[in-house]
C-alpha positions in Angstrom: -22.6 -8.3 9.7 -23.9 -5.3 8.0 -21.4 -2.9 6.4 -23.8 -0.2 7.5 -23.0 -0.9 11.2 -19.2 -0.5 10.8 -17.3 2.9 10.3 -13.8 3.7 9.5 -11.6 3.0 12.3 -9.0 5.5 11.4 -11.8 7.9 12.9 -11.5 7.1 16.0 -8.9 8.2 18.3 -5.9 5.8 18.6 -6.1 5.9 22.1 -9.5 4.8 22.4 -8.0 1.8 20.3 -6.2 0.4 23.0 -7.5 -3.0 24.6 -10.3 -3.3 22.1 -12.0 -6.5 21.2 -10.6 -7.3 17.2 -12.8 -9.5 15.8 -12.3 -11.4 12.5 -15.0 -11.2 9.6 -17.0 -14.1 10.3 -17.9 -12.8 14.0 -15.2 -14.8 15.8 -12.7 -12.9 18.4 -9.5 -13.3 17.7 -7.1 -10.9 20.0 -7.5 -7.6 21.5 -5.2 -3.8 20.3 -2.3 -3.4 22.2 -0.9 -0.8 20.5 -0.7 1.5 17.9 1.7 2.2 14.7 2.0 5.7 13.4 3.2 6.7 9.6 5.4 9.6 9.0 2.7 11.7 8.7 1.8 10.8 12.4 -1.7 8.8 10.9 -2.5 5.6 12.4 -1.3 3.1 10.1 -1.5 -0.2 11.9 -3.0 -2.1 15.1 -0.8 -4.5 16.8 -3.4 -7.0 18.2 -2.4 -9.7 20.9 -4.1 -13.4 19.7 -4.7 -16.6 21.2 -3.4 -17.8 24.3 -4.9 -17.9 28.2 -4.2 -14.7 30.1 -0.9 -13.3 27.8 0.7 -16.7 28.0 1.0 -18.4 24.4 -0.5 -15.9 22.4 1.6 -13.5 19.7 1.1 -10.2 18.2 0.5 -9.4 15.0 -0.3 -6.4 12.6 -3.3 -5.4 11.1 -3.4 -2.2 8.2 -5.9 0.1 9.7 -7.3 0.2 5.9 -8.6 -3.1 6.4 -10.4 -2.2 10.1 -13.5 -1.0 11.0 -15.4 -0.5 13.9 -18.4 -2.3 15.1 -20.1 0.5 17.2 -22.7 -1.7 18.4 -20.3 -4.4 19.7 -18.2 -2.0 20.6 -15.4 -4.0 18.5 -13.1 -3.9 15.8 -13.4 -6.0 12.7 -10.6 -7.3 10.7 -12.7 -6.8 7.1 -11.0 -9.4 5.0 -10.1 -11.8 7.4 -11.4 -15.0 8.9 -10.6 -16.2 12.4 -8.4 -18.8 10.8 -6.7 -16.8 8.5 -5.9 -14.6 11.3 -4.5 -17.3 13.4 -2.0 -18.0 10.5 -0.8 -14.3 10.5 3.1 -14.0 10.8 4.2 -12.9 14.2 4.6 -9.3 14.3 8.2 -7.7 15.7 8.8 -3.8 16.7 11.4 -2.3 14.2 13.4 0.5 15.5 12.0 3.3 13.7 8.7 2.2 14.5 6.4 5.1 16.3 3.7 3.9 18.5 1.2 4.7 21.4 2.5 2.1 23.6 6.1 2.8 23.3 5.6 6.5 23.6 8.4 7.3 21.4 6.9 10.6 19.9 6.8 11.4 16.3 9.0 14.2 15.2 
């Protein structure tokens, strides 16, 4: 994969995140975004992307740092930069704290 092809995925706008293929560095899909993590400065700070299982069922989420993404515009993808797919599959399961601000849960930065 050619570094050339990818750009920054902070760049792009979180809501055209959303259901986007997340592949892993060696060209393997592992998951797709389901949501989006804000910082305090109401920056993108980390995808949540849904992995494994058939149609939702037996899959878990788990959190990527945006640092580490870029897109693939000619896949149309996002790349997980310093992961492999079986690295990713070992990822702890990710949990929604209560503070938390993100696209899917619409609670609105302040």
């Amino acid at each position: 994969m050619s570094e050339q092809s990818l750009q920054t995925a902070s760049r792009i706008e979180p809501q055209a995140m959303l259901g986007k293929s997340v592949v892993a560095y060696d060209g393997q899909k592992v998951g797709q975004v389901e949501d989006v993590l804000f910082n305090r400065s109401n920056r993108p700070s980390q995808l949540v992307v849904s992995t494994g299982g058939i149609m939702g069922i037996g899959g878990h989420n788990v959190a990527l740092d945006i640092d580490n993404v870029r897109y693939n515009q000619q896949q149309d993808a996002l790349v997980a930069t310093q992961l492999t797919k079986d690295q990713f599959a070992n990822l702890p399961e990710f949990q929604y704290g209560g503070n938390m601000v993100s696209l899917n849960r619409q609670k609105t930065p302040h």
